[in-house]
C-alpha angles and dihedrals in degrees: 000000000000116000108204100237130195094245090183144342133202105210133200090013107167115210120234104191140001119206111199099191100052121109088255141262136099128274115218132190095264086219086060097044082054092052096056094035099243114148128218114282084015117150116247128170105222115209117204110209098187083058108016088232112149123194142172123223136129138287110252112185112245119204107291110268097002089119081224111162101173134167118208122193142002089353084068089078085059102040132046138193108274094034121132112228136172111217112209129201125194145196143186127240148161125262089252084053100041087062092062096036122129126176127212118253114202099182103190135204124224086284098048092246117143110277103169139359102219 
């Protein structure tokens, strides 16, 4: 049997910029993307704490220490600049490996700069 696991999370990310006619997807400092582990065209569940909106989209990598957080199409219509948002990232494992399992937590500041490494 497989469990679905948080394998990261990027908390308190603010976005930057939404981009409604894109093809879709969310940039991501790729610093940042490093940092939690989540690899380009990734999937990632985004959770908007000013709306409560969550969505589901892909890791796009941003320009390395730009502090971008950007969504880009039809999200945009969910998610606007200034919103807090946390950015999951998930796996699958075994039982045996569910036991052992840790995430990484990327805790960020206003400037989403790393804050804390939970």
């Amino acid at each position: 049997m497989f469990l679905k696991m948080l394998k990261s999370k990027l908390h308190g990310a603010t976005i930057t910029e939404t981009k409604l006619h894109y093809t879709g997807s969310v940039a991501i400092d790729s610093d940042l993307m490093a940092a939690a582990g989540i690899l380009p065209y990734e999937a990632v569940l985004i959770a908007d704490f000013d709306n409560g909106s969550r969505l589901e989209t892909y890791a796009v990598p941003a320009p390395a220490g730009s502090g971008q957080v950007a969504v880009l199409g039809a999200a945009a219509q969910l998610i606007k600049p200034g919103d807090k948002v946390i950015i999951f990232s998930f796996t699958y494992c075994t039982t045996d490996e569910a036991a052992e399992h840790k995430p990484k937590v990327i805790i960020l500041d206003e400037n989403n700069k790393v804050k804390q490494f939970g």
